[in-house]
DRENDO-1510 file (C-alpha; in Angstrom, 1 decimal, always signed):
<recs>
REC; n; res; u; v; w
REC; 1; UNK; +101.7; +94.3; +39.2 .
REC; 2; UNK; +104.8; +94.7; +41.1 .
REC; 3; UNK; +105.5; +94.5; +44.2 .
REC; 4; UNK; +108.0; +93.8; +47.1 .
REC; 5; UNK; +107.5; +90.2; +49.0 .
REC; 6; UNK; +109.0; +88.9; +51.7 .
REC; 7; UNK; +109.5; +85.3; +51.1 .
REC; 8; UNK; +110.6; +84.2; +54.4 .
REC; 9; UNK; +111.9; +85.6; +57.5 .
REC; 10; UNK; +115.1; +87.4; +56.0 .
REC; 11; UNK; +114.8; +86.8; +52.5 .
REC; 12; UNK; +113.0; +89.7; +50.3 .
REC; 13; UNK; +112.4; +90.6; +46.4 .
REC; 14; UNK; +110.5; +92.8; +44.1 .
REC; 15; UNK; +108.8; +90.7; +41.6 .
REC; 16; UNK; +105.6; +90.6; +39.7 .
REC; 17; UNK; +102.6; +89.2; +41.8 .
REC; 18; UNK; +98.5; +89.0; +40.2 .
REC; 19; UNK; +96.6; +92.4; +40.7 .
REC; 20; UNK; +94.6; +92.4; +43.4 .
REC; 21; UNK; +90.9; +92.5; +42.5 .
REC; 22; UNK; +88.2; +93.9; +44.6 .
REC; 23; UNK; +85.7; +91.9; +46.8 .
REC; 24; UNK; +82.0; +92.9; +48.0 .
REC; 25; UNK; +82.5; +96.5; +50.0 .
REC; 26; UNK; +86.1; +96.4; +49.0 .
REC; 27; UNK; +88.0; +99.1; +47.0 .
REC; 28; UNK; +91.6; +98.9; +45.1 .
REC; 29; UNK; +94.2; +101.6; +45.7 .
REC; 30; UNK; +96.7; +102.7; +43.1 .
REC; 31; UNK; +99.4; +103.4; +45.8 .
REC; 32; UNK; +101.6; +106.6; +45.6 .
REC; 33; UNK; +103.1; +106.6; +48.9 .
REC; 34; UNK; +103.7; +103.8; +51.8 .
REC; 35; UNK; +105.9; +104.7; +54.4 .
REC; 36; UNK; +108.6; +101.8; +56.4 .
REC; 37; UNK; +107.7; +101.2; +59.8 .
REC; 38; UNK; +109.4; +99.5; +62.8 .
REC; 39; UNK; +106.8; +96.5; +62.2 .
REC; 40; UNK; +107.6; +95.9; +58.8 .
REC; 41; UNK; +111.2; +95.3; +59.7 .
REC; 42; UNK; +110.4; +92.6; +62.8 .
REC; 43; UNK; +108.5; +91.4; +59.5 .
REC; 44; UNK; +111.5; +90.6; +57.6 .
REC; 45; UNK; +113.2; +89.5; +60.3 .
REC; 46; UNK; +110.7; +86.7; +61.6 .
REC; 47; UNK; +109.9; +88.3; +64.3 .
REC; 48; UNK; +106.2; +89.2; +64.4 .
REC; 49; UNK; +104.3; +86.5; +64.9 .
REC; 50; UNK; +101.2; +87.0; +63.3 .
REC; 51; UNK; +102.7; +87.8; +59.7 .
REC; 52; UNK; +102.5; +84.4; +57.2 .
REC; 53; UNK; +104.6; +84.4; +54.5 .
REC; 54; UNK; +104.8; +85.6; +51.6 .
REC; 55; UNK; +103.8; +88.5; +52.1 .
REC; 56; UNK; +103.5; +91.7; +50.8 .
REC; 57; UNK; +104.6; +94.5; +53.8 .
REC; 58; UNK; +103.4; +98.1; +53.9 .
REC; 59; UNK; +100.5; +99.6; +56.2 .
REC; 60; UNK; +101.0; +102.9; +56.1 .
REC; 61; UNK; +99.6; +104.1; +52.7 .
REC; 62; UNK; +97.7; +106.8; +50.7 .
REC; 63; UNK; +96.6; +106.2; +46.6 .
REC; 64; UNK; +94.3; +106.9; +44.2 .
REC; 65; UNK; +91.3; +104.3; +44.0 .
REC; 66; UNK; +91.4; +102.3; +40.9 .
REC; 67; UNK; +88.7; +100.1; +41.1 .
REC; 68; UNK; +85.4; +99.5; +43.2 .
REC; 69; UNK; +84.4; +96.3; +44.5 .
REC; 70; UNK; +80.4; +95.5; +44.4 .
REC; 71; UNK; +78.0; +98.0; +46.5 .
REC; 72; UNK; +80.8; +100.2; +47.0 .
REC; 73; UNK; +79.2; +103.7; +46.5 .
REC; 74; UNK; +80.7; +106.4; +49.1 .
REC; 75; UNK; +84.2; +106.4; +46.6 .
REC; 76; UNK; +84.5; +106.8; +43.2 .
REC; 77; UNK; +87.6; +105.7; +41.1 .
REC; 78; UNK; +90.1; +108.6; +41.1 .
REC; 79; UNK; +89.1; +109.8; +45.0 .
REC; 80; UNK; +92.5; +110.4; +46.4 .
REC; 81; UNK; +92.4; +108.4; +49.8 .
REC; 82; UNK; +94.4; +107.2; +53.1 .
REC; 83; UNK; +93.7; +103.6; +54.3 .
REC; 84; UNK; +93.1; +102.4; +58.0 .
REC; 85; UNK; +94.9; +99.0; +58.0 .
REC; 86; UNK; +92.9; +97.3; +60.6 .
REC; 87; UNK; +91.1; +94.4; +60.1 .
REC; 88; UNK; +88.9; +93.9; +62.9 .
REC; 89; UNK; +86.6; +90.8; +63.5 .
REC; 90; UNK; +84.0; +92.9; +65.1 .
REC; 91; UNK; +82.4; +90.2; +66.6 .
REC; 92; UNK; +84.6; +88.7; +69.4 .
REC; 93; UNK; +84.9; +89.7; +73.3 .
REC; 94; UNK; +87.3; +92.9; +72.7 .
REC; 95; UNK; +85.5; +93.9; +69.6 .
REC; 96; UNK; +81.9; +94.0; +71.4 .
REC; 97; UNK; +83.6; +95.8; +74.3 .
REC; 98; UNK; +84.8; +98.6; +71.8 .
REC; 99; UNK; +88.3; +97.5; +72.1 .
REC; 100; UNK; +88.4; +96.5; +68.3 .
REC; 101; UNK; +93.0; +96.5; +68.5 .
REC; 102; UNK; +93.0; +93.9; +71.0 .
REC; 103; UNK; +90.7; +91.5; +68.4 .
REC; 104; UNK; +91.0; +87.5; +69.1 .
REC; 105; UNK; +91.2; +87.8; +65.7 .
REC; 106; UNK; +93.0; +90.9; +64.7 .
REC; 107; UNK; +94.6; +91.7; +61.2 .
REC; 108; UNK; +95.7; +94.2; +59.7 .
REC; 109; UNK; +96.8; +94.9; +55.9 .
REC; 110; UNK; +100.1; +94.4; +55.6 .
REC; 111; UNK; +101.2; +93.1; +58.7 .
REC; 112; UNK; +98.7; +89.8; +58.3 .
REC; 113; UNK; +97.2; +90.7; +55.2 .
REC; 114; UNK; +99.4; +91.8; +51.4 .
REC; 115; UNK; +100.2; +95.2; +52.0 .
REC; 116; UNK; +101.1; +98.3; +50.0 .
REC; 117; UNK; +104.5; +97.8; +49.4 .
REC; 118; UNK; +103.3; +97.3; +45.6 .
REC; 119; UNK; +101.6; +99.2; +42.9 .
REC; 120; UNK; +98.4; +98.4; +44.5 .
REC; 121; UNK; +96.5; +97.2; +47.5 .
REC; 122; UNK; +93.0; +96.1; +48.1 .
REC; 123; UNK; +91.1; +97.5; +51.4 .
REC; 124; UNK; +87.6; +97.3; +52.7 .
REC; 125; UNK; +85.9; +100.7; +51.7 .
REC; 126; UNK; +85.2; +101.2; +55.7 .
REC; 127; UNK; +88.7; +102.0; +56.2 .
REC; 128; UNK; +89.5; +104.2; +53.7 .
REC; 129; UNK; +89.2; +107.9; +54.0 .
REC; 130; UNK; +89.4; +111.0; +51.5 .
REC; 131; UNK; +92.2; +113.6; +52.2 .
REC; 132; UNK; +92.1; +116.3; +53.1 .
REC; 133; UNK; +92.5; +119.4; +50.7 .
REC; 134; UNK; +95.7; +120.2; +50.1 .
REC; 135; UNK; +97.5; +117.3; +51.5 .
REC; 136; UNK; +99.4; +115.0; +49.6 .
REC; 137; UNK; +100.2; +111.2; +49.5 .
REC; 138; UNK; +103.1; +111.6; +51.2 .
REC; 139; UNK; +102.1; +113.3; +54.2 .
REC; 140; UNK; +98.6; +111.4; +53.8 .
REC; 141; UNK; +101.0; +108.3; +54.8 .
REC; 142; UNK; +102.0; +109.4; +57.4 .
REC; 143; UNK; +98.3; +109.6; +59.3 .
REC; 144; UNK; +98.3; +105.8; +60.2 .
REC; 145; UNK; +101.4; +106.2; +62.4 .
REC; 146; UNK; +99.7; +109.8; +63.4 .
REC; 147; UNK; +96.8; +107.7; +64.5 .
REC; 148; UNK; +98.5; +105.6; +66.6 .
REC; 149; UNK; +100.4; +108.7; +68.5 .
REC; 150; UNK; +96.0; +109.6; +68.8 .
REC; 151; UNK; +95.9; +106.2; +70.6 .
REC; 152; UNK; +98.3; +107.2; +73.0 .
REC; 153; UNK; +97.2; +110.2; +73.4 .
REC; 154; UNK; +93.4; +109.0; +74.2 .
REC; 155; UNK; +95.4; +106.8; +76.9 .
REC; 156; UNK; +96.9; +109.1; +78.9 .
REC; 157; UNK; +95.0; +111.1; +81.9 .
REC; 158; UNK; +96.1; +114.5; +80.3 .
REC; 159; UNK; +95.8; +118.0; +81.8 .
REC; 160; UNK; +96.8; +121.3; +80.7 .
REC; 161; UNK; +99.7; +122.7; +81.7 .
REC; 162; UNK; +101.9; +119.8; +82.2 .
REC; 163; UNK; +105.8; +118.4; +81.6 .
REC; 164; UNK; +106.5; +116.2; +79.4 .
REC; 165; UNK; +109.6; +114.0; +78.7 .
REC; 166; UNK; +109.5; +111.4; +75.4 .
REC; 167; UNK; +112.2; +109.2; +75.1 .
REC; 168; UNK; +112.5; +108.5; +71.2 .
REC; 169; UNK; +112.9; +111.0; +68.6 .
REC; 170; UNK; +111.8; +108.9; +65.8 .
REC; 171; UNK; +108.9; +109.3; +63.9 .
REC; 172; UNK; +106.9; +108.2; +66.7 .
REC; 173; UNK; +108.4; +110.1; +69.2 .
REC; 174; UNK; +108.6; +113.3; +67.2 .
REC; 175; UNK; +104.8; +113.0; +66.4 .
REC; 176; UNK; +103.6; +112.8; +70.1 .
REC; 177; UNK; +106.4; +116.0; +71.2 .
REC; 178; UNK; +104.3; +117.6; +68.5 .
REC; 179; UNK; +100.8; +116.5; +69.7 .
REC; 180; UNK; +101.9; +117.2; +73.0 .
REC; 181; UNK; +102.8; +121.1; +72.2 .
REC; 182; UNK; +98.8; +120.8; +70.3 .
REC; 183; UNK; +97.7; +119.4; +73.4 .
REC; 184; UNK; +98.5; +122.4; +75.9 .
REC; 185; UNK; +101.5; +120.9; +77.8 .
REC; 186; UNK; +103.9; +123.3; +79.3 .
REC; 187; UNK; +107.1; +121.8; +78.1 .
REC; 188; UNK; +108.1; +119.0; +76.2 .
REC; 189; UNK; +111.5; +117.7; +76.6 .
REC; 190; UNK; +113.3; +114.6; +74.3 .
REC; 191; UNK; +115.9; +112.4; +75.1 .
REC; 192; UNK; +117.6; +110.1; +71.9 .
REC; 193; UNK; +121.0; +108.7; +71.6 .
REC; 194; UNK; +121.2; +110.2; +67.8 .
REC; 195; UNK; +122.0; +113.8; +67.8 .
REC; 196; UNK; +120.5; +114.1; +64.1 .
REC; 197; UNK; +117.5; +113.2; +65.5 .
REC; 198; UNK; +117.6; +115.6; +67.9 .
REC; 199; UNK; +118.1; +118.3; +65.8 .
REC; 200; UNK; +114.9; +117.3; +64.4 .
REC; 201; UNK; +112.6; +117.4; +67.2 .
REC; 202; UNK; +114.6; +121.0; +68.0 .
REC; 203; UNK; +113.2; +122.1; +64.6 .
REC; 204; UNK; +110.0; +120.8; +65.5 .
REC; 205; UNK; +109.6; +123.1; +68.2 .
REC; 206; UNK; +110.6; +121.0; +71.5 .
REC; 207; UNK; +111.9; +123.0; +74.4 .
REC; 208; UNK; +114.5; +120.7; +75.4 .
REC; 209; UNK; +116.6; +118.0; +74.4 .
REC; 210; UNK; +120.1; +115.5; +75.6 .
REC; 211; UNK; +121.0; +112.2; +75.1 .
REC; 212; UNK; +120.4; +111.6; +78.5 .
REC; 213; UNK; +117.6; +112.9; +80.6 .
REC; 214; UNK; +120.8; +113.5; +83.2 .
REC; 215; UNK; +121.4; +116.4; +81.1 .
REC; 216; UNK; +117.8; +118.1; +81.4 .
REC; 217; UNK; +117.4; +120.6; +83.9 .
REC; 218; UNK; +116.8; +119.3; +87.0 .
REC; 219; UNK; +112.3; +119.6; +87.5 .
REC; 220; UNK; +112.3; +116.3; +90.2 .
REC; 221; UNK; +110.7; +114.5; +87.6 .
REC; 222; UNK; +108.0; +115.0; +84.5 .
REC; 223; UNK; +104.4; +114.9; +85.2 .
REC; 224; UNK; +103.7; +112.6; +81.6 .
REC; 225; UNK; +107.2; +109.9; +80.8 .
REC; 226; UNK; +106.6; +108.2; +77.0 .
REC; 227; UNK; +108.7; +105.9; +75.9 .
REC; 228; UNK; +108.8; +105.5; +72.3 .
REC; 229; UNK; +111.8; +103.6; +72.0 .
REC; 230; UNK; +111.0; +99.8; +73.3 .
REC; 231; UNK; +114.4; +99.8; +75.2 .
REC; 232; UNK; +114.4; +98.2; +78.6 .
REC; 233; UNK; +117.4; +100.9; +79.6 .
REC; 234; UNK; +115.0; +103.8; +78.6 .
REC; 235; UNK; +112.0; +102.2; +80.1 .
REC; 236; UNK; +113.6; +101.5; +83.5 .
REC; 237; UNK; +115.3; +105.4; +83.2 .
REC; 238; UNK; +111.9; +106.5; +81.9 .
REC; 239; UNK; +110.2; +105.1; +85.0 .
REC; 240; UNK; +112.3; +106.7; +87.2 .
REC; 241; UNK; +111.7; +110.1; +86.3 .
REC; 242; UNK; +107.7; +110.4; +86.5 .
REC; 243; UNK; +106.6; +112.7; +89.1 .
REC; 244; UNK; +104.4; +111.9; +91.9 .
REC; 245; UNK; +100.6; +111.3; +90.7 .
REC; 246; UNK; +102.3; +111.4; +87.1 .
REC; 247; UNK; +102.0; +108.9; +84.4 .
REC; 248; UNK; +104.4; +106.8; +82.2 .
REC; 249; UNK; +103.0; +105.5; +79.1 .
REC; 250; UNK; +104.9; +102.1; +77.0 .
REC; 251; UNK; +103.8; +103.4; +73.5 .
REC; 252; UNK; +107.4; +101.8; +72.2 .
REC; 253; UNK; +107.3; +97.9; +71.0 .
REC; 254; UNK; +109.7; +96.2; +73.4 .
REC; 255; UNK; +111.0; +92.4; +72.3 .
REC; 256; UNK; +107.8; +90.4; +73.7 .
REC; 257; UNK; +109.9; +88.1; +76.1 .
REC; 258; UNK; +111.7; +91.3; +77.6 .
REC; 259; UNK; +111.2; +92.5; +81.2 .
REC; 260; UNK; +111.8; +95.6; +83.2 .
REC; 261; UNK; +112.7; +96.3; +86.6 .
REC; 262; UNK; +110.9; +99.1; +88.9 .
REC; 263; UNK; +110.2; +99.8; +92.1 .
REC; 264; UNK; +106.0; +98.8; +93.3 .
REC; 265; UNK; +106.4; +100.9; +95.9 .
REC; 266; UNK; +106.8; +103.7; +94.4 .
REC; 267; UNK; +104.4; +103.5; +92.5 .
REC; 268; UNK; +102.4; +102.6; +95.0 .
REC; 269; UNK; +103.7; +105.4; +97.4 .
REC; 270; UNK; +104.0; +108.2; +94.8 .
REC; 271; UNK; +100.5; +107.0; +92.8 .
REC; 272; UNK; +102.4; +106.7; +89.3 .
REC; 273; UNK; +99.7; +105.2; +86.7 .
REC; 274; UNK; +101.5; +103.0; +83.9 .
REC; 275; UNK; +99.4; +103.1; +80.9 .
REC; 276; UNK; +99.8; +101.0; +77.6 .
REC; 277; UNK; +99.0; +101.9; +73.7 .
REC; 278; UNK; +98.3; +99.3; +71.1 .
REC; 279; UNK; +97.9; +100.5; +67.2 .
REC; 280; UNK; +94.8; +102.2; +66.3 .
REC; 281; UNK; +91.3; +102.1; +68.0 .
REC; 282; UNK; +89.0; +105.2; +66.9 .
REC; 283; UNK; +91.4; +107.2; +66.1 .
REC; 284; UNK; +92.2; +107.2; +62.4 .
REC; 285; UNK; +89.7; +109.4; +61.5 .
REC; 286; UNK; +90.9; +111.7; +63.8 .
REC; 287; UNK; +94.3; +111.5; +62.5 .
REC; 288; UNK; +92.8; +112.8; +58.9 .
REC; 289; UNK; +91.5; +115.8; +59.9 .
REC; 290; UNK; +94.8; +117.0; +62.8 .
REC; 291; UNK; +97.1; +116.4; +59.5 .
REC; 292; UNK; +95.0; +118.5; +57.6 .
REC; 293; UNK; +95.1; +121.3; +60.1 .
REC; 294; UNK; +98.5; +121.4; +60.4 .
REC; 295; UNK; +99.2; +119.6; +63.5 .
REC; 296; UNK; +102.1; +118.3; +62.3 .
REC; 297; UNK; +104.9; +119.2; +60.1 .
REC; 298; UNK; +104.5; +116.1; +58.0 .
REC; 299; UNK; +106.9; +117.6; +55.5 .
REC; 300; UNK; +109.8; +118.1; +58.0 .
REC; 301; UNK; +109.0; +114.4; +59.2 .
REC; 302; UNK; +109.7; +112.7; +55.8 .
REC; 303; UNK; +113.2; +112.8; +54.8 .
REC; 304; UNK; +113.4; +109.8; +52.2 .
REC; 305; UNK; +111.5; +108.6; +49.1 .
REC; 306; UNK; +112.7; +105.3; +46.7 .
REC; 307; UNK; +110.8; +103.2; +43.9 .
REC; 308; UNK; +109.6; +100.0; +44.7 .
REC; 309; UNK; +113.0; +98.6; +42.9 .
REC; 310; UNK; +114.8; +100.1; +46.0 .
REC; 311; UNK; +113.1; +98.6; +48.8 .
REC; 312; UNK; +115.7; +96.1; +50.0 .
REC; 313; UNK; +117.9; +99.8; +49.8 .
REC; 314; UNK; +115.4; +101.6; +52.3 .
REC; 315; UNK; +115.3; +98.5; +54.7 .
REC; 316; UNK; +119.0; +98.9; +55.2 .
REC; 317; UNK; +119.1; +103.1; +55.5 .
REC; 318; UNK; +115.9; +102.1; +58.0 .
REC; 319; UNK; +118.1; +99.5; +59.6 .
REC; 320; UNK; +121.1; +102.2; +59.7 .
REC; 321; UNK; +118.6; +104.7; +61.9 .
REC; 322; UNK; +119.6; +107.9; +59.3 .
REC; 323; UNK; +116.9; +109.8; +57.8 .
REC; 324; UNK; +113.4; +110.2; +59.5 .
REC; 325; UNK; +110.5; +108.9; +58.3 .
REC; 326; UNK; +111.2; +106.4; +54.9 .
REC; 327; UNK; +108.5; +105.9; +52.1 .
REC; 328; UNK; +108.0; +104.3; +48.9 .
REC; 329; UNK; +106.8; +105.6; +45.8 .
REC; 330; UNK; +106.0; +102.2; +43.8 .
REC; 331; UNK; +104.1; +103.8; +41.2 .
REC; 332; UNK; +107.3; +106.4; +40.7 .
REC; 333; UNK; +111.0; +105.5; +39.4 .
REC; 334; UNK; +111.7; +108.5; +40.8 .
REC; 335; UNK; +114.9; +109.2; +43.1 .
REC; 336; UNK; +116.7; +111.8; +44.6 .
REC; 337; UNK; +120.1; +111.7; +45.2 .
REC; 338; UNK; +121.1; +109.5; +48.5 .
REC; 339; UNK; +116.9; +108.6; +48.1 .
REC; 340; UNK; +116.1; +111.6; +49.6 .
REC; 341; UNK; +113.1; +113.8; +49.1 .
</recs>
């Protein structure tokens, strides 16, 4: 099959690699879709830690299954799916607290494991989930990073009727403005340095938006502060603005030996809780059935689509910040002009 294979930090290809074959309780996926995420380019770059190389990137994925593995007998070949790419040990300290995305031993498929940047992908049966009717590879691909925003969302202290300011309009940052609106809050306002971006998350239905949260109306402060970016400056800005007995979440991947400053006492004196969110943990499933309502516009969130001959060319438009969310087709030669959808 083909595929696209990242050789060594910085050096990538589309070549021909051996079909994957399935295992005990394991399925093969004929992918459609596989969407580009923020990891996959700290893969490339050498910069996640856990990733061996070669390796084939691409966790966010929906497909057809093409083959079943022995004792598989909840799919059959042809069920149109989405795949969890978690790879949990299920037997360590985290795991037997519940706490399977902070695994001694964690992996995930295409981050540790060959991914789905390739005509197909193998996946335990566990972790792979039927779609929805009506919904399409595309948009299924986008329920991993959907499941993630869940996460975050199971992490924060929420109640209805409150103000929310998300720094990031990404695709991150543009799913949890929308799960936020789902979720009952009162406002949701979104600060980003790209103004394109911006437009976005207007057409997504946020009540406010700037490039700097200088530029919001002045509320003293938002009772929920996300930062979806990973930059200190927004994380020490983001910090700033949380209201007494509010919460700031870190849902963005800062630079692992980065630091922030912040004042303790405040929040000690104004009772701010800091929250983190890691990847998936219970959530996936979840994330299937809110796409299939209609939680989100996945269709307004996907901007670009290329073949798997083009990867190196959506690494660069990701690398460029233009478009929204980026997928590969790498069972289509199909482009549109400028690769977009």
């Amino acid at each position: 099959m083909r595929a696209a294979v990242i050789e060594t930090p910085g050096k990538l290809s589309v070549t021909t690699v051996p079909d994957p074959e399935p295992g005990p309780g394991e399925v093969v996926v004929e992918v459609d879709a596989c969407g580009i995420c923020g990891t996959d380019i700290h893969i490339v770059d050498g910069d996640f830690a856990p990733a061996p190389y070669p390796i084939v990137p691409g966790h966010e994925f929906a497909g057809r299954v093409a083959a079943l593995g022995h004792g598989v007998t909840s799919l059959r070949v042809g069920d149109a799916v989405a795949v969890d790419p978690s790879l949990f040990c299920g037997s360590c300290h985290y795991c037997s607290l519940g706490h399977g995305n902070l695994c001694e031993d964690w992996n995930a498929i295409g981050n540790t494991r060959d991914g789905a940047c390739a005509e197909y992908a193998v996946a335990p049966v566990a972790n792979c989930h039927r779609l929805p009717e009506g919904v399409t590879a595309a948009q299924a691909a986008l329920i991993e990073p959907l499941s993630c925003a869940v996460r975050g969302f199971d992490r924060l202290p929420r109640k209805l009727g409150e103000h929310y300011l998300i720094y990031g309009a990404g695709t991150m940052g543009l799913l949890m403005a929308q799960l936020a609106r789902r979720g009952g809050a009162t406002s949701v306002s979104v600060v980003d340095l790209n103004e394109e971006r911006l437009k976005v998350a207007e057409q997504l239905g946020v009540d406010a938006t700037a490039t700097t949260a200088d530029s919001l109306s002045d509320r003293h402060g938002w009772e929920v502060v996300i930062d979806c970016t990973g930059v200190i400056a927004a994380i020490e800005d983001g910090l700033s603005r949380v209201r007494p007995g509010g919460t700031f979440q870190q849902f963005g991947v800062a630079p692992g030996e980065a630091t922030a400053s912040f004042s303790p006492f405040r929040v000690y004196n104004d009772e701010i809780t800091i929250v983190g969110s890691m990847a998936v943990l219970h959530s996936y499933s979840r994330a299937v059935e809110l796409l299939g309502s209609g939680a989100v516009d996945a269709d307004t969130m996907i901007s670009d689509a290329f073949p798997l001959d083009s990867y190196e060319e959506a690494v660069r438009k990701f690398r460029a910040g233009t478009g929204r969310k980026l997928q590969i087709l790498p069972n289509s030669t199909h482009q549109s002009q400028d690769g977009s959808r």
